[in-house]
C-alpha positions in Angstrom: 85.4 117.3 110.6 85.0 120.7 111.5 88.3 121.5 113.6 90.6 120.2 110.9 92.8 122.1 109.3 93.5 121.0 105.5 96.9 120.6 104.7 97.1 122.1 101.0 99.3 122.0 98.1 101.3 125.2 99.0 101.5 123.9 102.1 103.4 120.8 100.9 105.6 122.8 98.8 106.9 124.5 101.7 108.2 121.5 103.7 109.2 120.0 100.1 112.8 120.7 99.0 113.1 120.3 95.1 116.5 119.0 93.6 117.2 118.4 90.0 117.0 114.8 88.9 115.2 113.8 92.1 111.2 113.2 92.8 110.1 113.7 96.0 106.8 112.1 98.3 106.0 116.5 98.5 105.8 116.5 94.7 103.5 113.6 94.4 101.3 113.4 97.9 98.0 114.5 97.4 96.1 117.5 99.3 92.1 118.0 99.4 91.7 120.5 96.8 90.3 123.9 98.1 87.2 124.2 98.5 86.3 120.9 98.0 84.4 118.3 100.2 87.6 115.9 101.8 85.1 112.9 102.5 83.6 112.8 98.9 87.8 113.6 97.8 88.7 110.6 99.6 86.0 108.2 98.3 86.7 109.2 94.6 91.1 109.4 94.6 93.0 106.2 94.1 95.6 107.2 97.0 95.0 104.4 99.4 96.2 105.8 102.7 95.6 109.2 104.9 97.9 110.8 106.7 96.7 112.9 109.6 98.7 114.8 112.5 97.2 115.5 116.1 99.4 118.0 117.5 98.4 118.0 121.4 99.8 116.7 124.6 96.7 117.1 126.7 96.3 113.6 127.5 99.7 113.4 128.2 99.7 116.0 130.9 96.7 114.1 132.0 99.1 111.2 132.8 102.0 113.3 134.4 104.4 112.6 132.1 106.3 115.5 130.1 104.9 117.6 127.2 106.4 117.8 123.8 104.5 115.3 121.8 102.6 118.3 120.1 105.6 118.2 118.3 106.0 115.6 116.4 103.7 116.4 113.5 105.9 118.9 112.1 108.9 117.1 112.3 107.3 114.6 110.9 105.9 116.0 107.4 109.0 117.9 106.6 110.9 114.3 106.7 108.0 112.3 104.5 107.3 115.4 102.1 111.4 114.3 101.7 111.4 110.7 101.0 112.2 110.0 97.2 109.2 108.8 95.5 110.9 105.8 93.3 109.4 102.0 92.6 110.2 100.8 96.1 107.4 103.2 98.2 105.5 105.9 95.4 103.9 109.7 97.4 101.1 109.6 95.5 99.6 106.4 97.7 99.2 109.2 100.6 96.8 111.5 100.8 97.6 114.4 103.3 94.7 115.4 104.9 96.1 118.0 107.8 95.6 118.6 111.6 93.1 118.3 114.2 93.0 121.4 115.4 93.2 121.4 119.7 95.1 124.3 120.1 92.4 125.6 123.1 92.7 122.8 124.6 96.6 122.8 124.3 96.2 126.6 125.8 93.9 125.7 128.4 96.2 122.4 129.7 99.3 124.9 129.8 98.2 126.6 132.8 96.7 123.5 134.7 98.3 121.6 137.7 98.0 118.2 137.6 98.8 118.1 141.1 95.7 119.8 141.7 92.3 117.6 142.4 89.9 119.9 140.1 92.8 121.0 137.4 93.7 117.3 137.0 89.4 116.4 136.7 89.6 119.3 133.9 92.7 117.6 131.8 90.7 114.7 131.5 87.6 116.7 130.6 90.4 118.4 127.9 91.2 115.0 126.7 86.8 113.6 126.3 86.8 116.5 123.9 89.8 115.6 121.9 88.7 112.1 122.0 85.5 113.2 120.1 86.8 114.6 117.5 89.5 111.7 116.7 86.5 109.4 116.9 84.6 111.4 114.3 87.4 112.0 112.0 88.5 108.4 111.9 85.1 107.1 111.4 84.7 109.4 108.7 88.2 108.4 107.2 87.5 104.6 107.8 84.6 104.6 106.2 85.6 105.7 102.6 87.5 102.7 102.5 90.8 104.3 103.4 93.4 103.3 105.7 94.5 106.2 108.2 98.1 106.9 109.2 98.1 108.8 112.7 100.9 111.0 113.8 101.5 112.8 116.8 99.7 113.2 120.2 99.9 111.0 123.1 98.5 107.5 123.5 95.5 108.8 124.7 94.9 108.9 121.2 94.4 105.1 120.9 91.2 105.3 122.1 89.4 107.4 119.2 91.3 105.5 116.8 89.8 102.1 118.5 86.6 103.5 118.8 86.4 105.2 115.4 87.3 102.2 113.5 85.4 100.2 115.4 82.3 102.7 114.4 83.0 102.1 110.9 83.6 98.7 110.7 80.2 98.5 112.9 81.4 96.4 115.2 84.5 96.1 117.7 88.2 95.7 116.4 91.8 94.2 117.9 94.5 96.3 118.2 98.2 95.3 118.8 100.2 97.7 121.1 104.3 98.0 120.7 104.7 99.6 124.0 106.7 99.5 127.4 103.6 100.3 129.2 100.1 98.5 129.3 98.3 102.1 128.7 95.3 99.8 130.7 95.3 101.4 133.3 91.8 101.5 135.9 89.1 103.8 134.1 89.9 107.0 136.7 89.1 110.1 133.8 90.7 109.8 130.4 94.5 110.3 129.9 97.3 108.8 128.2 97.9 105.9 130.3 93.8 104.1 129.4 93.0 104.3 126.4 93.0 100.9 125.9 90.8 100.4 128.9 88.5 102.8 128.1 87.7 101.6 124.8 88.2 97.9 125.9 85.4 99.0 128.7 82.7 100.6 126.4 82.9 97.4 123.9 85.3 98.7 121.1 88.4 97.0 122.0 87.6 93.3 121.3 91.0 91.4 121.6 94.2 93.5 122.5 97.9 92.6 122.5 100.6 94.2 124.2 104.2 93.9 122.9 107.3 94.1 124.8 106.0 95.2 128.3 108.6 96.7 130.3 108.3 94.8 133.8 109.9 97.2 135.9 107.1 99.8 135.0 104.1 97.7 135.2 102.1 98.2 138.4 100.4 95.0 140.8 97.4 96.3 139.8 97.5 96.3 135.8 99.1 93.0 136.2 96.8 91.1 138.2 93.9 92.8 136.0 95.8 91.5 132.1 95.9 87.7 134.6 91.9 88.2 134.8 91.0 88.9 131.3 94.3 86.8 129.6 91.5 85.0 127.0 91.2 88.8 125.3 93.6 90.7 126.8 97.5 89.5 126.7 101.1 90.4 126.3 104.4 89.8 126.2 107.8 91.5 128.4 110.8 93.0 126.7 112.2 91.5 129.6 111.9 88.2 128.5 112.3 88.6 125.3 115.4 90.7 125.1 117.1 90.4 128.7 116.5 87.0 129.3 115.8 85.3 126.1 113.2 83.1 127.3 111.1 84.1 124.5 111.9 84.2 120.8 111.6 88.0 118.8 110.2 86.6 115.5 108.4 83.8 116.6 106.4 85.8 119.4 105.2 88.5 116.4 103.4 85.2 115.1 102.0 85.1 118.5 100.6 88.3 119.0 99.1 88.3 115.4 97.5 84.9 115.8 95.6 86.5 119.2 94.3 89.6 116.7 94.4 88.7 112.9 90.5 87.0 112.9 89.4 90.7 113.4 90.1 94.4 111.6 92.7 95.3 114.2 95.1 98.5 114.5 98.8 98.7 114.9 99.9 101.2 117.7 103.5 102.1 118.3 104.5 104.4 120.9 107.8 105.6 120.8 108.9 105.6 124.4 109.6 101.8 123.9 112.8 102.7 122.1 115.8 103.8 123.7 117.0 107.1 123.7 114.0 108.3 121.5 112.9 111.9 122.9 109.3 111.2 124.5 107.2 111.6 127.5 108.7 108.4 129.2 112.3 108.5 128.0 113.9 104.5 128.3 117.6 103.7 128.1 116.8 100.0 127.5 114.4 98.9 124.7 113.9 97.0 121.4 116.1 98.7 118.2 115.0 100.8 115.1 115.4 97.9 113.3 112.9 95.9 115.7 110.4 98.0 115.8 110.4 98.5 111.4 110.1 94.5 111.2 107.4 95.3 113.8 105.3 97.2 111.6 105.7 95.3 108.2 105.0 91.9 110.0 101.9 93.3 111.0 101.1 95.9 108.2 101.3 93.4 105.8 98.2 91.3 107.3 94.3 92.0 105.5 93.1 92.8 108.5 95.2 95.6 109.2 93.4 99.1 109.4 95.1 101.6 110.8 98.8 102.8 112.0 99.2 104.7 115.1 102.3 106.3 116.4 102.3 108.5 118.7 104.2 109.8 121.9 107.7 111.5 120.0 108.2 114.7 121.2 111.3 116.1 119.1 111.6 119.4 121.1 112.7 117.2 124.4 115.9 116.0 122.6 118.7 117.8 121.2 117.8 120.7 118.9 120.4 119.1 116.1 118.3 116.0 116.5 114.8 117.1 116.1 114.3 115.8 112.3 115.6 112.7 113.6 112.0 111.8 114.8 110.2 112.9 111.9 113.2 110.8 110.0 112.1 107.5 112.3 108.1 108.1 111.7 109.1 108.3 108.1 110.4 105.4 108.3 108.0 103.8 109.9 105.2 105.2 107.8 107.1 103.8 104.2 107.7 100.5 105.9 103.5 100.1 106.4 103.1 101.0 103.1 105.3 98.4 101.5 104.3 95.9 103.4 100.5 96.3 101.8 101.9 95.9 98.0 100.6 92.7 97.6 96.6 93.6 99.3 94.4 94.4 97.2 
């Protein structure tokens, strides 16, 4: 892992702010200790899960959407370095392991056109290196035996996270996609918008689930493709869920896990499926907070589960009084996975 950047104990202290009588997650998460070798650190602490920011947008660029989910990450560790460590969720289960660092490629992206043929060709080629080293960083990570929690980045993202699991576990995985968009889209240079496809195409991505497809943004063409491949690839709409009520909330999350739980399978949330939440692909309708927590301890709790993606916040695109409000949300999100694996040994 040779482009991250370790997140250390000073580092923690920083984003950590002490009150009398209170314990926070900052005063209790543990760093890699400097100097010290993070895979053998991670084979030998008891922490069970590592948490890992990708600061970039590249892929989302890739896509056309809006920039910004860079951004995330730092929201994001102030808030959990925050949450009280007490009985109900404990800091010292997470091990912070730091960022991938893709700040040339952020650099690089900045001053690319996506309107252009051969600058558009190049933020793909941006995005195959970044996939590289999420591949090898999650493989690594996977393979100690811990479980990773990824923050940050686009959805390109899924696809290293697939494939790097996949790697480690030796053979492919499911993954299970709370998402207004398929992110399948035809294999036409990497971005944020296939990385399901892509990883579904090279043999990674055995079964995959997508929850609460938005139908007004789903092309012909993805559509008729998830009709073609329904025995491994499926989903659901909000549409029908939500507007139309055609299909029950809690009974179709026993649905989608019966399609992936025979296999190690990850759980990707992207947060443009919420409404109002600052992202690349802003929505006024979607599911609730509440919907989307439920979302992530039905599945979380589940053996099989091996990783926890979310990805796609971008907290500078919203109000600047509101920008911990993302962090606050991942934090959230991040407790709720971990509670829901008390009981897995």
């Amino acid at each position: 892992m040779d482009n991250l950047i370790p997140f250390s104990i000073s580092d923690l202290a920083k984003v950590t702010n002490h009150r009398s009588g209170e314990v926070k997650f900052g005063e209790k998460m543990l760093t890699v200790p400097k100097g010290e070798n993070c895979i053998e650190f991670l084979k030998k602490c008891e922490a069970k899960y590592v948490l890992i920011g990708i600061p970039e947008d590249v892929g989302v660029r890739a896509n056309y959407g809006r920039p910004g989910a860079a951004s995330a990450w730092e929201s994001t560790i102030k808030s959990i370095a925050n949450i009280q460590h007490n009985r109900f969720c404990k800091g010292s289960q997470i091990v912070v392991l730091g960022t991938l660092d893709f700040k040339n490629q952020m650099d690089e992206a900045k001053n690319l056109d996506f309107n252009a043929t051969n600058d558009r060709k190049r933020l793909s080629e941006l995005v195959n290196q970044i996939d590289k080293e999420v591949v090898h960083t999650i493989t690594s990570i996977v393979k100690t035996g811990k479980i990773p929690i990824i923050i940050g980045g686009g959805h390109n993202n899924a696809y290293g996270n697939i494939k790097g699991t996949a790697l480690a576990h030796g053979k492919p995985i499911n993954a299970v996609n709370f998402d207004a968009h398929s992110d399948f889209r035809i294999l036409e240079g990497r971005h944020s918008g296939n990385g399901f496809s892509y990883a579904f195409e090279e043999g990674f991505l055995k079964k995959y689930f997508i929850f609460g497809l938005h139908e007004n943004y789903t092309s012909k063409n993805v559509l008729d493709i998830l009709k073609k491949m329904e025995d491994r690839v499926t989903y659901n709409t909000y549409d029908e869920i939500k507007v139309r009520q055609q299909k029950n909330f809690q009974q179709e999350l026993n649905t989608a896990l019966d399609f992936i739980k025979n296999d190690a399978f990850g759980i990707e949330i992207d947060l443009d499926s919420l409404p109002n939440i600052a992202s690349s692909a802003m929505t006024l309708s979607g599911f609730s907070i509440e919907e989307v927590r439920q979302f992530v301890y039905f599945f979380g709790k589940h053996k099989n589960a091996s990783y926890l993606h979310i990805c796609e916040g971008a907290p500078e695109l919203g109000e600047e009084k509101n920008n911990h409000l993302i962090g606050k949300l991942i934090g959230y999100l991040v407790t709720d996975f971990i509670k829901s694996r008390k009981d897995i040994i």
